[in-house]
N, C-alpha and C positions, 0 to 999 in steps of 0.2 A: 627305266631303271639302269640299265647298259649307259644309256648316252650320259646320265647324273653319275656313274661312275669313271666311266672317260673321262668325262671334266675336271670330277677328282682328283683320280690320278695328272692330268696334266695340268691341273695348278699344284699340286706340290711338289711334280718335276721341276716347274716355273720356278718357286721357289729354290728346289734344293739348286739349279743351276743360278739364281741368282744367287745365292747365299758363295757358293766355289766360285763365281766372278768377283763378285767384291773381296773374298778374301785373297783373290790375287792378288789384288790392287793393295794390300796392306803391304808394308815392308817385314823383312825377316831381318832381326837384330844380333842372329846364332854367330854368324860368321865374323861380324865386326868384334863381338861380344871375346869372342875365342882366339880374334889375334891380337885386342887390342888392351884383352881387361890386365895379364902378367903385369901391362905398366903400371896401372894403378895399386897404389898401397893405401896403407892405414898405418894415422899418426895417432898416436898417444902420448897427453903432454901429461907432465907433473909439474905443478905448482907449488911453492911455500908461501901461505897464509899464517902470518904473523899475529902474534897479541890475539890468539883467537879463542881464549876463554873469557873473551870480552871485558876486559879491564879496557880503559881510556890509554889508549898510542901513547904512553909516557913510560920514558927510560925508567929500568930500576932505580936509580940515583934517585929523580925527580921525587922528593916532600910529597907530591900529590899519589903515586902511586904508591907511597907506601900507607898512605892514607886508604885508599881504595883497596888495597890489599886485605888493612885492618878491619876496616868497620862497614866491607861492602861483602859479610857470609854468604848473601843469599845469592853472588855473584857463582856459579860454579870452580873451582882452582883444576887449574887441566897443565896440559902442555902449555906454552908461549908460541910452539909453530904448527901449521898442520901441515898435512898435503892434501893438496884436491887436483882429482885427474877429469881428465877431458879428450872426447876424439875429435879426429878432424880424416881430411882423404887427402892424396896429394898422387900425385902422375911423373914420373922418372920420363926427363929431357936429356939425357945422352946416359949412353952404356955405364961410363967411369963414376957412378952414382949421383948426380946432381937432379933435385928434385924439387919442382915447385908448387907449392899450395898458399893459403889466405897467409897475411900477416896473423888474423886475427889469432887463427889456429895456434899457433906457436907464441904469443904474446906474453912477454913473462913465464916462460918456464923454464924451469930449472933443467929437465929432463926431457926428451923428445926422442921418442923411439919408433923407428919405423917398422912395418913389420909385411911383406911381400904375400904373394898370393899361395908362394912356397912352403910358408909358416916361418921362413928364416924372420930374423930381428935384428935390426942392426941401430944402435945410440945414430943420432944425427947431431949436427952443427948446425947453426945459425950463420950462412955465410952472409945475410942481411935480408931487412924488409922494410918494404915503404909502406908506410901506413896511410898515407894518399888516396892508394890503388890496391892497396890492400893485398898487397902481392909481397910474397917472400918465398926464398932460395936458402934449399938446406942441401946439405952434403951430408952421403954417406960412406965408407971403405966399403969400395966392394966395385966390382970389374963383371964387365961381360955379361951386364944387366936388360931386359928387355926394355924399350924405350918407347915413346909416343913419337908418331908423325904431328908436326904442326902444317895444319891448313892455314883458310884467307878466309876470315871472318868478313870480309868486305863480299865477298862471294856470294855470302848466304842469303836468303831469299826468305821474304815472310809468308809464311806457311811451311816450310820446308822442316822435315821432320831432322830431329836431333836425339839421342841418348848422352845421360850420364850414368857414369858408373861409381859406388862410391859405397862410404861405408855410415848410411843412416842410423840414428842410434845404436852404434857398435855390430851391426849386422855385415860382414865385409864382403868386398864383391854385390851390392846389389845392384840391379840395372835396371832401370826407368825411362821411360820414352816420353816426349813428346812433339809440338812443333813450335818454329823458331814466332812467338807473339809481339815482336816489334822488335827494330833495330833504334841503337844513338840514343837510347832513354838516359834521362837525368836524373839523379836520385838527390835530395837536401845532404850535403856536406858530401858530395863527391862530383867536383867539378870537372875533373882530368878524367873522369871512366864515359866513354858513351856506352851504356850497357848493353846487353842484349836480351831485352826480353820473351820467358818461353812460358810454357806450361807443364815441362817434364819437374814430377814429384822430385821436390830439396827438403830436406829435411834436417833436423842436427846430427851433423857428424859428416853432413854431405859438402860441408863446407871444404873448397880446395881439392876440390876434384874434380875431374876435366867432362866438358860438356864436346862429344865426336857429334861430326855429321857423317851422311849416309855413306861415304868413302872410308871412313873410321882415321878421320882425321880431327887433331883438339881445334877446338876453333874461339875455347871459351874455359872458364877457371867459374865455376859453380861457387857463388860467393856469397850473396843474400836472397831473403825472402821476405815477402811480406804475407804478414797470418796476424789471426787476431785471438786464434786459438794455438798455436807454439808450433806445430804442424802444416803442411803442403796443404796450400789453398789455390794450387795452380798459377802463382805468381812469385816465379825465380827466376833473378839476376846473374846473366855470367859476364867476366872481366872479358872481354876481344882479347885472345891470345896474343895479337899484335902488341895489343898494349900494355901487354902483361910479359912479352920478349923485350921489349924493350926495354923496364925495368931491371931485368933478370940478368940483361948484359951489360949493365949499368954498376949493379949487385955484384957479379963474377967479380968483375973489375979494379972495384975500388971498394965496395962494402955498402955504396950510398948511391945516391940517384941525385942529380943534377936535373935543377930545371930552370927553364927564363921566367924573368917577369918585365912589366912596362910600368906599375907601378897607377895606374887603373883600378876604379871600381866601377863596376858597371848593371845597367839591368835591362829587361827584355824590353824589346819596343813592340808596343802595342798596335794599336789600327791608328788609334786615335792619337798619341803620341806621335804616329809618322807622319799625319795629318800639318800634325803642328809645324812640325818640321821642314812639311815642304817633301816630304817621299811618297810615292806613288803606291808601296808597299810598305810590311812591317819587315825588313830582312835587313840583320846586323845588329851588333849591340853600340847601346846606346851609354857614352860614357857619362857615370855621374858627378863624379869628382877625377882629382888628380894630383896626384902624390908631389907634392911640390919639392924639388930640385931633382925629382924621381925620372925615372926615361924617357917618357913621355911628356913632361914637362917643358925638359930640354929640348924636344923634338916638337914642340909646340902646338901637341893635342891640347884641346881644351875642352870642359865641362859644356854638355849638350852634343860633342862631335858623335855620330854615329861611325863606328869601322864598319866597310861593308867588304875589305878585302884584307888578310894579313898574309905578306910571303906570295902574294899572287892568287891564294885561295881565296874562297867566297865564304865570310862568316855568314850566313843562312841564321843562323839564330844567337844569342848572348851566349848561350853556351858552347858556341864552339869555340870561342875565343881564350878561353884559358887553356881549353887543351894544346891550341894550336901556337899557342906561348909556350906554353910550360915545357914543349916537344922539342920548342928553338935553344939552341945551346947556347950558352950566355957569351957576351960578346961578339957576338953577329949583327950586322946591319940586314934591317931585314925593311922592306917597301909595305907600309902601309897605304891601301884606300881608304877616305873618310869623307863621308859628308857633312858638310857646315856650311848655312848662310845662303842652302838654297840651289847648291853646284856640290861637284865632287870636287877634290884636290889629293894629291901624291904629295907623302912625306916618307923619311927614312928615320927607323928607330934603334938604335942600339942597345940590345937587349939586356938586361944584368940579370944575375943569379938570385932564387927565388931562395931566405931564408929558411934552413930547415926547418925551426920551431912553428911553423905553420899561422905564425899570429897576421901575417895580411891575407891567407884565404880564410881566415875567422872573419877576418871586419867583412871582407869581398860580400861575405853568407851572411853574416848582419845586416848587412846593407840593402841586399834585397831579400830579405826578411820584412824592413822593414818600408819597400815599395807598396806603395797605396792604389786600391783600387780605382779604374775611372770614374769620376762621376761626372753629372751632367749639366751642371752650372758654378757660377763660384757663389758661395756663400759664406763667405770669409769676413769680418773686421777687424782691421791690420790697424797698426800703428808702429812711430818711426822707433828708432833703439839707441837710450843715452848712450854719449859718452862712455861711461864708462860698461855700459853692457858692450857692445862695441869693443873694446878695451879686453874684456873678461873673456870672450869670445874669441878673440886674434881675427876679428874680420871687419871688413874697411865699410860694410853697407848691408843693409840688410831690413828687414820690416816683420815684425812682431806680430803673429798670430793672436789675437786679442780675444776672439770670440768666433764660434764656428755655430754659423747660423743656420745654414742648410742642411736638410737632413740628408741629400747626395752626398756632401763636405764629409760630415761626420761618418758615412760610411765607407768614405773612400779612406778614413781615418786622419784626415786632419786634425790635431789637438791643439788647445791651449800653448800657446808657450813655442810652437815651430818658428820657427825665422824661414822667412822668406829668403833666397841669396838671387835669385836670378829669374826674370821670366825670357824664357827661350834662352839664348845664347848673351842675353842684354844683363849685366850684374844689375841690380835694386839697390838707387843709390838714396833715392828720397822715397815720399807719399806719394809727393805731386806727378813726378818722373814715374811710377809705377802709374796713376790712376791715368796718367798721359799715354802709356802705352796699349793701356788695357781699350781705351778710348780709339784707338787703331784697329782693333782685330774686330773682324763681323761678327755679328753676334752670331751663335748657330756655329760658331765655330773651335777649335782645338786649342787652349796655350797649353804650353807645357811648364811649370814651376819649380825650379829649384828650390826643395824643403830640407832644412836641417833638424835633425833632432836628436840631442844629447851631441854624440860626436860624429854623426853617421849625418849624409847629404844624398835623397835619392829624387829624381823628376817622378811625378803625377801630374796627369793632362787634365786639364778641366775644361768643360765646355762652358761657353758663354751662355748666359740666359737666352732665347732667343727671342722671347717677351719685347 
């Protein structure tokens, strides 16, 4: 009985010393929490919602609304405008009040009120915001203010534990941990953010508020999540402070952000796409098209070149390539590497300014939207394209999608009606001249296809039958 209680006793010793071992090994968040949370605030926007007793968007003048007026009772009659408010969190970057959070937070409001950990409230300004990068800079009157340290987001390390602090559903000051779940993520319709992937709880309202690391330094602007239920499902996006300063000083500045382009549309290269090509790997993006009398044009990129270096850096995947544009200041010569035809070559590109109304990173994201999965043989019937479809079209050659035979084809989504523009780097001038080429490649092996559809041109690799 003695020895069965010894043993007792010295496994729940065992236990209680492992349990104060591991919780050494946990971090303590009191101290960063206590010198770093005074910079954090909370924004409150106010909005005016127009025409919001639901009558149809038509001026009082307009015959129709006076129509709708009359004989639509069952319509409720209210005000013409409302207000609807919203929060958001934002982090003070120097003493003299300048403060950055989401674009999103502050978008279209009338009113934006800051309000400090002191309970002071101070109106803000809109010194600017890129909707880009989803980053904007407000200013408030006021002097002598506690401020954030900025870190190096390139620093940070996956697994490395991180805190936000912020004001979730209007609850201010709260603080949530977790660690850093992937760096350089891509998200659909944000080319220029490489994110940073965590697991510390975001929520609404946490938006634009600074994600510290273990030094209680920002490293990151708490920007999206993905949930399928409106709440933290353990997958939030922060902007790289870097590239959220850069904006901000762009902002200060001038009110606007400035960026390059070459005038490229591009999409990822595959295994079997580099195949085609002749690359040993899939690294660098692969151009699809190209903006004709556009930077690159002139600089004698062509449709199929892969960039595997821009400015001396290594494009590693399709998406690094707009950031690393976008970042270049317009009119710069900047040394591109590209492959074509089987070898590398150096050219130089003169960069021009990226319009703000954002309509060529709409096509860019069209574009590979609508890049087609690989499949595994062709099973395609083409035919050649009149005169006048030619004509209608503005292109000199090309071969007509007739029929999609294979059930690889159609999964890879080939339709009816694509034009063919090119296999490999070779434009498609006839039938013959196509079935001539196709007659070259081993079977068992890669082409890659230039397909047009609608106004968009993207490559899908097709394997040869091997039959």
């Amino acid at each position: 009985m003695l020895k069965k209680l010894v043993g007792f006793f010295a496994l729940v010793l065992g236990i209680v010393l492992g349990v104060s071992a591991y919780a050494k090994e946990l971090p303590d968040f009191t101290e960063l929490v206590e010198k770093q949370g005074p910079a954090v605030v909370n924004i409150s926007t106010t909005q005016i919602i127009r025409n919001a007793h639901g009558l149809p968007n038509l001026p009082e003048g307009d015959p129709f609304y006076e129509f709708f007026r009359r004989f639509a009772p069952q319509i409720p009659q209210g005000p013409r405008e409302q207000e609807s408010q919203s929060l958001g969190s934002g982090f003070i970057i120097s003493a003299d009040g300048y403060i950055m959070t989401n674009a999103h937070v502050v978008d279209s409001a009338e009113k934006i009120t800051v309000r400090l950990t002191d309970k002071r409230e101070f109106r803000a300004k809109v010194i600017g915001a890129d909707r880009r990068t989803d980053v904007a800079l407000l200013k408030i009157e006021a002097t002598g203010l506690p401020k954030i340290t900025v870190g190096d987001p390139n620093k940070l390390k996956v697994g490395e534990w991180v805190v936000a602090i912020g004001s979730p559903f209007g609850f201010d000051s709260s603080v949530t941990a977790g660690i850093v779940s992937a760096k350089g993520r891509s998200l659909p319709q944000d080319n220029f953010v490489p994110f940073i992937q965590t697991d510390v709880a975001i929520n609404p309202g946490n938006s634009g508020g600074p994600l510290f690391n273990m030094n209680g330094e920002v490293v990151g602007i708490n920007s999206q999540i993905y949930t399928r239920s409106g709440g933290s499902m353990g997958l939030s996006f922060a902007i790289p402070i870097d590239v959220a300063t850069q904006v901000t000083e762009q902002l200060r500045t001038s009110g606007k952000v400035t960026r390059g382009r070459i005038g490229v549309t591009i999409q990822e290269l595959t295994r079997e796409l580099a195949e085609s090509f002749g690359l040993s790997k899939p690294v660098g993006a692969l151009i699809s098209s190209v903006e004709k009398n556009g930077p690159a044009d002139k600089a004698g990129i062509e449709a199929s070149d892969v960039i595997l270096k821009f400015d001396g850096k290594p494009v590693n995947s399709s998406s690094d390539l707009p950031r690393m544009v976008a970042a270049t200041k317009p009119g710069s010569k900047v040394a591109v590497e590209l492959w074509r035809k089987g070898g590398s070559r150096q050219i130089t590109v003169e960069i021009a300014e990226m319009p703000e109304d954002g309509k060529l990173a709409r096509a860019a994201k069209k574009l590979a939207d609508d890049v087609a999965e690989m499949i595994s043989r062709l099973g395609i019937a083409v035919s050649e394209l009149s005169k006048e479809q030619l004509h209608e079209l503005q292109i000199s050659g090309g071969l007509l999608v007739d029929e999609v035979k294979g059930s690889a084809a159609r999964a890879a989504g080939l339709q009816h009606g694509d034009v063919l523009l090119a296999i490999g780097n070779i434009p498609i001038r006839s039938l013959n001249q196509f079935n001539e080429i196709l007659k070259q490649v081993p079977r068992g092996k890669n082409v890659a296809l230039l397909v047009r559809r609608d106004d968009a041109a993207s490559y899908v690799a097709i394997r040869l039958d091997e039959k």
